[in-house]
C-alpha positions as CSV (number, residue, x, y, z in Angstrom):
1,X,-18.2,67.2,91.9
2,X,-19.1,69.6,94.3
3,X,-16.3,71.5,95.1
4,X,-15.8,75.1,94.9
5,X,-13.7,77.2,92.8
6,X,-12.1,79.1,94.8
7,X,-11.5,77.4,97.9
8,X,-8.4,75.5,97.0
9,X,-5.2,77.8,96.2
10,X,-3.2,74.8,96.4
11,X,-5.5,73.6,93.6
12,X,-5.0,77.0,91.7
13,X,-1.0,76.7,91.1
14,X,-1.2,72.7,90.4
15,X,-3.6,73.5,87.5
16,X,-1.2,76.5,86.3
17,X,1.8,74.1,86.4
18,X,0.0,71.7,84.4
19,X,-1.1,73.7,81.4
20,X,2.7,75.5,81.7
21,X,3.8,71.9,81.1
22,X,1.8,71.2,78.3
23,X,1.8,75.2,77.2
24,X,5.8,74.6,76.8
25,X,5.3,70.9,75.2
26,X,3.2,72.5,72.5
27,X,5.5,75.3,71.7
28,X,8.3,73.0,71.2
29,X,6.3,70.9,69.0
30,X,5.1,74.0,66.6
31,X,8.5,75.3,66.7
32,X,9.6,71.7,65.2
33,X,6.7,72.0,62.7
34,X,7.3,75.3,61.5
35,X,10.9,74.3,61.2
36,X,10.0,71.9,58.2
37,X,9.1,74.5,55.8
38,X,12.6,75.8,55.5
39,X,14.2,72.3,55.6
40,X,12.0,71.7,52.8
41,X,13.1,74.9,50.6
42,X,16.5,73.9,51.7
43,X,16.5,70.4,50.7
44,X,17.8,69.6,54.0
45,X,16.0,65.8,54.4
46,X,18.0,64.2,56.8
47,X,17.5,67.0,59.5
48,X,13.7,66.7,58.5
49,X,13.7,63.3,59.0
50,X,16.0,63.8,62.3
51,X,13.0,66.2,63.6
52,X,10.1,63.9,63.0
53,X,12.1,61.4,65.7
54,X,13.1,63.7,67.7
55,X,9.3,64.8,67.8
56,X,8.2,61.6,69.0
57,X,10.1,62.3,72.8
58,X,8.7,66.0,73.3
59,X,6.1,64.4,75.0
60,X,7.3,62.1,77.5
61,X,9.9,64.4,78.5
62,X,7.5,67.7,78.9
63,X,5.0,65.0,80.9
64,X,8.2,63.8,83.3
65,X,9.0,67.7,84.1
66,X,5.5,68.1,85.0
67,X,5.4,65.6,87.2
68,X,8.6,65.9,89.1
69,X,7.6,70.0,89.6
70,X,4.0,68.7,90.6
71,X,6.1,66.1,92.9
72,X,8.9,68.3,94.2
73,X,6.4,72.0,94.5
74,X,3.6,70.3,95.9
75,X,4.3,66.8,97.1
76,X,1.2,65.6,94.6
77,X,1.5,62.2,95.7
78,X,-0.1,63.1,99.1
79,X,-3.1,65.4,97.6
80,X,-6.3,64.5,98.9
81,X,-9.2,63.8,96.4
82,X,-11.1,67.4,97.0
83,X,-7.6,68.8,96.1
84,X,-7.6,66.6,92.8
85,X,-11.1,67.2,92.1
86,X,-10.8,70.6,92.5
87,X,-7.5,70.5,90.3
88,X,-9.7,69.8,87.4
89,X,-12.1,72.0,87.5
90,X,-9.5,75.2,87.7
91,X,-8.0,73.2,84.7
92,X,-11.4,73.3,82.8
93,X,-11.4,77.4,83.6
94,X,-7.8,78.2,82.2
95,X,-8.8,75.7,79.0
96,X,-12.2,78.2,78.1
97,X,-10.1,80.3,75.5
98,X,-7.2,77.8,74.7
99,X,-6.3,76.9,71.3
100,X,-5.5,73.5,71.9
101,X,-7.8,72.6,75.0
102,X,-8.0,68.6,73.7
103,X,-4.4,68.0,74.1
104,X,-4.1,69.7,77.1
105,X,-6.5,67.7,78.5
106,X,-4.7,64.4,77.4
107,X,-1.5,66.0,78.9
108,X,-3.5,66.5,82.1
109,X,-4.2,62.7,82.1
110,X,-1.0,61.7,81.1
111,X,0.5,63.7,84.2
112,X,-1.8,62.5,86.9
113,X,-1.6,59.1,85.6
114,X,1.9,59.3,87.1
115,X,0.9,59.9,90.2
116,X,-2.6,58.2,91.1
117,X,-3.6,55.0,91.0
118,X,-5.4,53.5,88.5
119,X,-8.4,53.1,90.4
120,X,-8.5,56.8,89.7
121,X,-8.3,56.4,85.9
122,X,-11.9,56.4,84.4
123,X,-13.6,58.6,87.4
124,X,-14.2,62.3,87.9
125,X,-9.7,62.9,88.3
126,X,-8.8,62.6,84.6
127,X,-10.1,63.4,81.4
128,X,-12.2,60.4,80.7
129,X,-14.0,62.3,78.7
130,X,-13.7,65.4,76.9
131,X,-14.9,68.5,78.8
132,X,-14.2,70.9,76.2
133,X,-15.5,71.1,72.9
134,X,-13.1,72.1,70.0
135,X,-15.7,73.2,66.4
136,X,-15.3,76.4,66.0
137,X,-12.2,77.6,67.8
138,X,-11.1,80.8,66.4
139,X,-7.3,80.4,64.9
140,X,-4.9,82.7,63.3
141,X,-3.7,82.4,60.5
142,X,-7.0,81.1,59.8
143,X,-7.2,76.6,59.5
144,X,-8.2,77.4,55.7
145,X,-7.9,79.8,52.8
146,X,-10.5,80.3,50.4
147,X,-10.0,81.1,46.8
148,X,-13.2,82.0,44.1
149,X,-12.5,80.7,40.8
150,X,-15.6,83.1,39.8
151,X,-13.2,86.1,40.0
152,X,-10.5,85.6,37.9
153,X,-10.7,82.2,36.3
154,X,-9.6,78.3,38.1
155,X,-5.5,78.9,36.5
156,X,-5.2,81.8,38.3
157,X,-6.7,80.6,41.5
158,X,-5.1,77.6,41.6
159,X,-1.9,79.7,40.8
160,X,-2.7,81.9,43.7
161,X,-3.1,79.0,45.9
162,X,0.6,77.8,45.1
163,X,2.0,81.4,45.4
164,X,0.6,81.6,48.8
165,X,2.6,79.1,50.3
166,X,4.9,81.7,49.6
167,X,8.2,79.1,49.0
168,X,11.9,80.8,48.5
169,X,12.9,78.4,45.9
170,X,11.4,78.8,42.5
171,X,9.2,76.6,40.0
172,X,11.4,75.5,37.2
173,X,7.5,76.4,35.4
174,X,4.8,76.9,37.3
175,X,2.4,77.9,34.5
176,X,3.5,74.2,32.6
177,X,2.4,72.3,36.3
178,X,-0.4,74.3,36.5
179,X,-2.0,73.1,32.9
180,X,-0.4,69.7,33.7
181,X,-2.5,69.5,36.9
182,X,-5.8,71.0,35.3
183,X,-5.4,68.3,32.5
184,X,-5.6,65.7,35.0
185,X,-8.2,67.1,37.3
186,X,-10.7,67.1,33.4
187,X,-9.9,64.0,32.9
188,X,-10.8,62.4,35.9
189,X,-14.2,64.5,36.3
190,X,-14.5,63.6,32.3
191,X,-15.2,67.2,31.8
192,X,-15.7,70.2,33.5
193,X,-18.9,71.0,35.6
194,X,-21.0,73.8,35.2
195,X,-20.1,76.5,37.8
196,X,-22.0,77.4,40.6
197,X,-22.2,80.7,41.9
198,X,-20.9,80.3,45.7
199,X,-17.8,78.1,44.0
200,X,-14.5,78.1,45.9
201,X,-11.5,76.3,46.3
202,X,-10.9,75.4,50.3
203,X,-7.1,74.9,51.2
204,X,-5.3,73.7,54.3
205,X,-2.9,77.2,55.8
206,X,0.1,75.2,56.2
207,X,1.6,72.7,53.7
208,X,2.2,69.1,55.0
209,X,5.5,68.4,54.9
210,X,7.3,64.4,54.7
211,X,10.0,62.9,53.3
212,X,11.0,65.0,50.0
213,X,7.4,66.2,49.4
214,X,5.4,69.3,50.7
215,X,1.3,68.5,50.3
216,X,-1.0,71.3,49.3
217,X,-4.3,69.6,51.1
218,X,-7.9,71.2,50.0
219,X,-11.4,70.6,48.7
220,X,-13.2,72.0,45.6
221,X,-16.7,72.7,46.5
222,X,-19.1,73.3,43.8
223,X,-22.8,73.8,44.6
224,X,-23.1,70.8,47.2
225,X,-20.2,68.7,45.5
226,X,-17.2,68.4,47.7
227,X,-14.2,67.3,45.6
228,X,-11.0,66.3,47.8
229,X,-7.5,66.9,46.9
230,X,-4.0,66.5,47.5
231,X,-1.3,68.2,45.7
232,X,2.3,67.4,45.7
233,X,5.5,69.2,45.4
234,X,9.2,68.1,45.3
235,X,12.3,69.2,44.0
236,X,13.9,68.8,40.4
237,X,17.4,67.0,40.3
238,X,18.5,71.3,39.8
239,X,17.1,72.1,42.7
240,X,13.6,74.0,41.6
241,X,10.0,73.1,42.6
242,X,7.5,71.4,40.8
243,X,4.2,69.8,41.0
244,X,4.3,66.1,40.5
245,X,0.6,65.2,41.0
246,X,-2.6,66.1,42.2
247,X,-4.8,62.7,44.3
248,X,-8.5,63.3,43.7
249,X,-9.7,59.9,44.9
250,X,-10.5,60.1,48.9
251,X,-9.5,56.9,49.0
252,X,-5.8,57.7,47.5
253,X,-5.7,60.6,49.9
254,X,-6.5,58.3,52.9
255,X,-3.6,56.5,51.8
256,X,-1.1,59.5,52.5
257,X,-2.3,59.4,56.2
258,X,-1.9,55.5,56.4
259,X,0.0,54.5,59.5
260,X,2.2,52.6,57.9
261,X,3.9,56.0,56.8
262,X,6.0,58.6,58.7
263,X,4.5,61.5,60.4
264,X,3.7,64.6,59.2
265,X,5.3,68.2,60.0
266,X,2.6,70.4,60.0
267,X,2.1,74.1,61.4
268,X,-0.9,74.1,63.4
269,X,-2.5,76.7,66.0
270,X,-5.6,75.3,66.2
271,X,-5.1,71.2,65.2
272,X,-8.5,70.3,65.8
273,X,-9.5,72.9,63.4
274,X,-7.6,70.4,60.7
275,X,-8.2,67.6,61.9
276,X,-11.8,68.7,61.4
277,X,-11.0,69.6,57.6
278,X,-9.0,66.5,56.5
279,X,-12.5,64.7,58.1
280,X,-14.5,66.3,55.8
281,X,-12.7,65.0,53.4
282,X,-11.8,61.4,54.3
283,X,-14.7,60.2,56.8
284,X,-13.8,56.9,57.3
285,X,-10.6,57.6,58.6
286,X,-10.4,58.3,62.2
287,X,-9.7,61.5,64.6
288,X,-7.4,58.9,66.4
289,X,-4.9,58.0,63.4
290,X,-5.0,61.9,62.1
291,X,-4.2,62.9,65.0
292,X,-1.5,60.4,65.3
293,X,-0.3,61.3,61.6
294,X,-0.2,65.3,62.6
295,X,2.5,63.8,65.1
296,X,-0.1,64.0,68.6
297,X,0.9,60.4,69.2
298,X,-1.1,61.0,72.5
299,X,-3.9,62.4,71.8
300,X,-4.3,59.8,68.8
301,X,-4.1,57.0,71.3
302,X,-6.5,58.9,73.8
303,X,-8.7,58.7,71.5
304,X,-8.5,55.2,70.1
305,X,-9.0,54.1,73.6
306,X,-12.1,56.0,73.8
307,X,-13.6,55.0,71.0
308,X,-12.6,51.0,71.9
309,X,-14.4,51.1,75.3
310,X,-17.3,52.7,73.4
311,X,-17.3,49.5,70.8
312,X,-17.2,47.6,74.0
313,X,-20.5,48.7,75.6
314,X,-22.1,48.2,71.9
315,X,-21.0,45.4,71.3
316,X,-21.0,41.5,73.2
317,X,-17.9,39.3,71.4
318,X,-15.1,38.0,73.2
319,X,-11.2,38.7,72.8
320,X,-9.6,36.0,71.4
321,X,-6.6,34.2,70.7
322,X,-5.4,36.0,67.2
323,X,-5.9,33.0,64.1
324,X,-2.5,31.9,62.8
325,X,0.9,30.5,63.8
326,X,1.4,31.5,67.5
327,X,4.3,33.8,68.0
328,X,6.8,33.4,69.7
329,X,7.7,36.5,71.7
330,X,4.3,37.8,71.1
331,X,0.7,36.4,72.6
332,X,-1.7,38.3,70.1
333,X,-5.1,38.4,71.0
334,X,-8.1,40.1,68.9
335,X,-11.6,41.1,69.4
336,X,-13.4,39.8,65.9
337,X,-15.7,42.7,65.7
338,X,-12.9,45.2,65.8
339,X,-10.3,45.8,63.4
340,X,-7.5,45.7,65.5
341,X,-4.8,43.3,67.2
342,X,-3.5,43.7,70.9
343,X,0.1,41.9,71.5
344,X,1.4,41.3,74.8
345,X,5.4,40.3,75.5
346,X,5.3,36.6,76.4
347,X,7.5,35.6,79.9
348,X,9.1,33.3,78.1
349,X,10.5,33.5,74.5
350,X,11.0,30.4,71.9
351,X,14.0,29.4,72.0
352,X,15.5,30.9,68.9
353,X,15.0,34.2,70.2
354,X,18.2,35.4,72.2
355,X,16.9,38.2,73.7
356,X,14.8,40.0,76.9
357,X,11.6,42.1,77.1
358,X,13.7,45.6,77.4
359,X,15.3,44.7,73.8
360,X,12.0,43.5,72.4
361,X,10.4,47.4,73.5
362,X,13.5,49.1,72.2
363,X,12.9,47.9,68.6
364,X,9.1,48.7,69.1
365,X,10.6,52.2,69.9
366,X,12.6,51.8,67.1
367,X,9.5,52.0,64.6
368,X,8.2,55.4,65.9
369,X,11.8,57.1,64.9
370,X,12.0,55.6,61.5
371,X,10.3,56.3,58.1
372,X,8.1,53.4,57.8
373,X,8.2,54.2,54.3
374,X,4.2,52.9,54.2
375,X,6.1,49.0,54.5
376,X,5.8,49.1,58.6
377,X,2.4,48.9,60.8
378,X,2.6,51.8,63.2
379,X,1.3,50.7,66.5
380,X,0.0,52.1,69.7
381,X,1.6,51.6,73.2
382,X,-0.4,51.3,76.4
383,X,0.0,50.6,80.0
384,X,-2.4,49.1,82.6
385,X,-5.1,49.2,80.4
386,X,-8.1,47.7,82.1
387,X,-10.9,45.9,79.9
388,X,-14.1,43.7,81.1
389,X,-13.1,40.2,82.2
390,X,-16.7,39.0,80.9
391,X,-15.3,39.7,77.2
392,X,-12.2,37.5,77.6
393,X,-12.7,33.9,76.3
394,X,-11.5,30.7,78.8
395,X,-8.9,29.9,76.4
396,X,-7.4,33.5,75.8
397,X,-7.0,33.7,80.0
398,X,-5.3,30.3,80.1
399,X,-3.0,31.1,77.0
400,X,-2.2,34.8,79.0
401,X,-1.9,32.8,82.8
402,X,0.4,30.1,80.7
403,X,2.6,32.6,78.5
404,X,2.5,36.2,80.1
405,X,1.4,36.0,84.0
406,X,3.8,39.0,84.7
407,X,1.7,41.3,81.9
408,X,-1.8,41.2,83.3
409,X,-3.6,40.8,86.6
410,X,-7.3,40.4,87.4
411,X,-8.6,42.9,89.5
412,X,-12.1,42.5,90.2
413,X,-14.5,42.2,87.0
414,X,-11.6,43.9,85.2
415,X,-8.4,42.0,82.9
416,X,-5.4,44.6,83.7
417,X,-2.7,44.3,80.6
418,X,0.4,46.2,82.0
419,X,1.8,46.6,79.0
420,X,0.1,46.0,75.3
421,X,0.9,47.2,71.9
422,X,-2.5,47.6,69.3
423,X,-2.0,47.7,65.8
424,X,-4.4,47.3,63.0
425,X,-5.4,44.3,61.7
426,X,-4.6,42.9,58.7
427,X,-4.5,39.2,56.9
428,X,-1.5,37.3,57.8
429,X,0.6,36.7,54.4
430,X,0.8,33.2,55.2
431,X,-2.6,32.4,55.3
432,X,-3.3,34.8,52.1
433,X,-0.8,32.7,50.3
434,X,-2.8,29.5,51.1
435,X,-5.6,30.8,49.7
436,X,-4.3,32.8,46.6
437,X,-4.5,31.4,42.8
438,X,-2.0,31.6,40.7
439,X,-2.0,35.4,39.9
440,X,-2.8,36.7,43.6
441,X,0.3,34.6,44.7
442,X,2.8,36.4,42.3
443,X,0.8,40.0,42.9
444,X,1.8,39.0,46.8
445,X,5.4,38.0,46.5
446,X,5.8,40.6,44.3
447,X,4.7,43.2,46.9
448,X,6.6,41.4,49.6
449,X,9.9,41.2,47.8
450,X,8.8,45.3,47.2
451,X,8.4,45.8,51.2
452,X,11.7,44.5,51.8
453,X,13.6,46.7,49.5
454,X,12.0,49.5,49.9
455,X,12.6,48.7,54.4
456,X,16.1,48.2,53.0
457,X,16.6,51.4,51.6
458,X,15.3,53.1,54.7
459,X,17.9,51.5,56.7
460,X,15.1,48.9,57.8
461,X,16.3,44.6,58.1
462,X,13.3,43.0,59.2
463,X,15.5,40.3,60.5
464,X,12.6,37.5,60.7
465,X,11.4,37.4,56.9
466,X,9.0,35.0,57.1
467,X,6.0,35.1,56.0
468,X,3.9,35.0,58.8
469,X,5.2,38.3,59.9
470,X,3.9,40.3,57.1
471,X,0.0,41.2,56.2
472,X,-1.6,42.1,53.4
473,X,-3.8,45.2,53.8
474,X,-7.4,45.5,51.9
475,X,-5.6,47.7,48.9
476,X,-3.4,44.8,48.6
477,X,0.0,46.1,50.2
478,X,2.2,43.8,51.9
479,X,2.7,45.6,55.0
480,X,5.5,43.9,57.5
481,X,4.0,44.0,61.6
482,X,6.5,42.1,64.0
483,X,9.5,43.9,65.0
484,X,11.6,41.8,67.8
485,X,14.2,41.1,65.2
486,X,14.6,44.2,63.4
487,X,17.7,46.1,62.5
488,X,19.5,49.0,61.1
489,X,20.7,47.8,57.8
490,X,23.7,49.3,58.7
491,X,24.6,47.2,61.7
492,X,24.5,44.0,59.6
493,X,27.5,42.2,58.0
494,X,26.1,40.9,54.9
495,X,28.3,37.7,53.6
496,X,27.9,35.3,51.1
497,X,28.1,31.7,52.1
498,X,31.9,30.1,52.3
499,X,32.9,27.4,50.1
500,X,32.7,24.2,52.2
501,X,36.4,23.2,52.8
502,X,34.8,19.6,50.6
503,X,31.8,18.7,49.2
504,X,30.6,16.1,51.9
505,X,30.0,18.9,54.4
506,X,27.3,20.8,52.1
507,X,25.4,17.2,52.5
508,X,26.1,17.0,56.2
509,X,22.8,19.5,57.3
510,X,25.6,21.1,59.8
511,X,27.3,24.9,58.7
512,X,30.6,24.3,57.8
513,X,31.5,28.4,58.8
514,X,31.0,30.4,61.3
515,X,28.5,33.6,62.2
516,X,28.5,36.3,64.3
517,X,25.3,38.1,65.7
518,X,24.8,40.3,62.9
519,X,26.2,38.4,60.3
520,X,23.6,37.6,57.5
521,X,23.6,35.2,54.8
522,X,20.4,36.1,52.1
523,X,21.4,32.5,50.2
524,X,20.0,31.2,53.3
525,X,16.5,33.1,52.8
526,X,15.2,30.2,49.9
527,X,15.5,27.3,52.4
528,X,12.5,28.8,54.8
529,X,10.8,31.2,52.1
530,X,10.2,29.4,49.2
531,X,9.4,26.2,50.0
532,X,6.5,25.7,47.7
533,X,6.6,25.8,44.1
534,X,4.1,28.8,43.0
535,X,6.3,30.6,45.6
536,X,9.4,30.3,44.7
537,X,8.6,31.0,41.2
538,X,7.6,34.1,41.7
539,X,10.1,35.2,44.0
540,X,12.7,34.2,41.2
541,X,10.9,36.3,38.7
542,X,11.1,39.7,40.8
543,X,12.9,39.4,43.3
544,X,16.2,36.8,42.6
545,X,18.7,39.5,43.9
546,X,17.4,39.8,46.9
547,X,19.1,36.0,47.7
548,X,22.4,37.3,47.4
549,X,24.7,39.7,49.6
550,X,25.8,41.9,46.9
551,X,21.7,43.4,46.9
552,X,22.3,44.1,50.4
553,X,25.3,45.9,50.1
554,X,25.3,47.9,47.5
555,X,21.8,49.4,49.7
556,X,24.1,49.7,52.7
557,X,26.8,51.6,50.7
558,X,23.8,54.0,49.7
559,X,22.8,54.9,53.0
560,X,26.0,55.3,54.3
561,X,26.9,57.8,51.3
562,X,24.0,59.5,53.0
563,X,21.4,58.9,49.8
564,X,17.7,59.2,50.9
565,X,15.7,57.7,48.5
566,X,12.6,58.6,47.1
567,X,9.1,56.6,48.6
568,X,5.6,57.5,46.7
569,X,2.7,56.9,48.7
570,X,0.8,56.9,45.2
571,X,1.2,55.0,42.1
572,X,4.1,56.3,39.7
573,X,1.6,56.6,36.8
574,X,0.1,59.5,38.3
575,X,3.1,61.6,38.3
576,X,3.1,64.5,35.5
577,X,6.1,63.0,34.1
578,X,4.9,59.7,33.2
579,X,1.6,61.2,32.6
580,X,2.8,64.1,30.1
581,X,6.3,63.6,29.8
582,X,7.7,67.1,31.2
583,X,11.1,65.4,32.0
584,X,11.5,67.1,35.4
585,X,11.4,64.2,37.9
586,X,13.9,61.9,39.1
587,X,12.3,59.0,36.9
């Protein structure tokens, strides 16, 4: 780009509206964030779990302002392209000293992706690119504390580091948590290493706040060891804090930041600067999904798409049809050699399925304002994404010119999906049923009959049980991925089954009583569920109540009482209480 700085005035006040926009976007989101400290000392979970969906629109309404001032101010749909180029580069200046230049620059592309074409997308207009680079951006309060345990001893820093989150409630004991949580650090290092001089404890500034849990997230470096952890405290049944664990496997910690869970609320200034930390510590997992589980939706899926046109240009496979039963309101396509799905809305639905595209989007929606309790696949929504037509097999462009004509177009040596949803891969449970022995298929049952009640207690009815519709991730978690027939447990009328009025009619293969749309009958579930022996004989070993309505309802009643129950994303034998029996958690 060639175009001077100072020539275009016009160019000057676009690029000051634009970072306004996202300048007032990111204020609303931190004052959310900061928000969820005192929710948390007040016990207040419904409004916390109220301001993680409410959190999820900031965006999209701060982008539409934007673009109806940049439409009504400066009639941005007839700038020329020196005016856009030269848009960017006064964006680039004002971003020199910003504290959150990345996102800004996402916001940038999500605004003028409004208003030019998409010919414009991936050339010198947007952000294809990053422009600005984000180590080492000053921030205050600092990203991270650091304590010495060299000074006064590993209690007392480790004390200190809990006092420093400065909470109004108090520990019921803080020094009994405190011995608790170096007991468990000992015994999994089996003993304590020597320590080195420059020893410190790194930790996170702000606490990481979801569901009825704050997380304390840091790293123990000793010499050139780096030892990860996680730290996490609730609320005793009186209404005081204490520490139920500490995760010291990166692998557990990953596990908090799954996208299968809710967001977090977290306080950041400078999020780069922890998305940078919680790297250090997990670095397998993505920038795109932290960001996404810090609640930057956007910027998450910014770069997700980056980093899958990059595996495109290393890479030479085609997208294919997705192995498995075909859907049907879904045509799921995959590329092998990436870990992902991509699922397009089919023009046509199967018969059995009594609804539109809108209704099938709305219960997509539907996911990002729920807790997902670590039971739903989070996914990422695009629109008019363009990739290669050379990587699309024959057969995956007949299936998409068959089922979906109306969701993708060719336009020259590119495939343009109008509308997609991406979500990771996983093994369909079907097909990890066929293949289980005897012990894997009452492990998986068991963890599906798990998923359910633990959807149902988040107000979740997948509606279409089956087992195709539910994966099994690699740590073995049933996970549940298609969402066209999902629910609000509270908006179903579950009813056991009628006597018939006599007995020929139960023989006849015809209902004998009648059902409305949300009725549900769970004696119905064993006729499609549990078909095969192995199957069903797990199912009736954990899981029998879930085939009748009174299961059902009693979880309703709970949720309408307003209970919020309790979800762990770790195992319940690393909580203090099981481990040393202090009595203070809700067991």
């Amino acid at each position: 780009m060639d175009v001077a700085l100072g020539e275009h005035p016009v160019a000057q006040s676009i690029a000051r509206a634009l970072i306004e926009g996202f300048n007032k976007h990111y204020r609303i989101f931190r004052d959310t964030s900061r928000r969820a400290k005192a929710l948390f000392e007040s016990a207040a979970w419904q409004a916390q779990l109220d301001a993680v969906r409410d959190r999820v629109q900031f965006y999209d309404d701060r982008v539409d302002e934007t673009v109806q001032r940049l439409r009504h101010e400066f009639d941005a749909d007839s700038l020329d392209d020196a005016t856009w180029q030269a848009v960017k580069l006064h964006f680039i200046g004002i971003l020199i000293n910003h504290k959150q230049p990345e996102l800004a620059e996402t916001f940038f592309n999500s605004v003028c992706c409004k208003i030019l074409h998409r010919t414009y997308f991936n050339n010198d207009y947007i952000f294809a690119r990053p422009a600005m680079a984000v180590e080492f951006i000053e921030s205050r309060p600092p990203v991270y504390s650091s304590y010495y345990p060299r000074d006064k001893g590993l209690r007392a820093a480790v004390k200190q580091i809990i006092d420093d989150f400065d909470w109004t409630r108090p520990f019921e004991d803080l020094d009994r948590d405190v011995d608790y949580l170096l007991r468990a650090v000992e015994h999994f290092m089996g003993g304590w290493p020597a320590m080195e001089v420059n020893s410190q404890l790194q930790v996170l500034y702000a606490a990481f706040y979801r569901n009825k849990t704050a997380y304390i997230i840091g790293k123990a470096i000793n010499g050139y060891q780096e030892y990860p952890f996680a730290i996490a405290v609730r609320h005793t049944d009186g209404g005081r804090l204490y520490i139920d664990t500490i995760l010291l496997e990166p692998w557990r910690i990953s596990l908090l930041f799954s996208l299968s869970r809710a967001y977090f609320l977290v306080d950041m200034e400078v999020p780069s600067g922890y998305v940078g930390f919680l790297r250090s510590i997990m670095p397998g997992k993505p920038h795109s999904e932290l960001y996404t589980m810090l609640g930057l939706g956007k910027q998450g899926k910014t770069l997700f798409f980056r980093d899958l046109l990059s595996h495109l240009r290393h890479s030479n496979d085609p997208f294919i049809v997705a192995p498995g039963i075909r859907g049907l309101v879904m045509l799921v396509f995959t590329l092998p050699s990436y870990p992902y799905v991509f699922k397009v809305i089919k023009d046509v639905f199967g018969a059995s399925k009594n609804m539109d595209r809108a209704t099938v989007k709305k219960k997509y929606l539907m996911v990002k304002h729920v807790d997902r309790v670590g039971r739903m696949a989070d996914t990422l929504e695009f629109s008019n994404v363009a990739l290669p037509l050379s990587r699309f097999a024959p057969e995956l462009l007949a299936e998409l010119r068959q089922l979906a004509a109306s969701s993708f177009e060719i336009d020259g040596d590119s495939v343009v999906i109008r509308h997609v949803y991406i979500e990771r891969r996983m093994t369909p449970l079907n097909i990890y049923l066929e293949q289980a022995d005897e012990a894997q298929t009452d492990d998986a049952v068991r963890e599906y009959g798990n998923a359910i009640r633990e959807l149902a207690a988040a107000n979740i009815f997948p509606g279409d049980m089956l087992w195709k519709n539910f994966g099994v991730t690699r740590y073995g978690r049933v996970v549940f991925y298609d969402y066209d027939e999902i629910e609000y447990m509270t908006d179903c009328k579950f009813r056991k089954i009628p006597p018939a009025p006599y007995p020929e009619m139960e023989l006849s293969g015809e209902a004998w009583y009648s059902a409305g749309p949300q009725d549900v009958f769970p004696e119905e579930f064993a006729t499609f569920l549990l078909g095969r022996p192995a199957i069903r004989k797990a199912f009736v070993k954990h899981h029998r109540d879930l085939l009748s309505a009174p299961f059902w309802q009693r979880a309703q009643a709970r949720i309408r009482d307003g209970q919020i129950e309790d979800f762990f994303p770790y195992p319940m034998t690393l909580r203090f209480c099981r481990m040393f029996g202090n009595g203070t958690a809700t067991d």
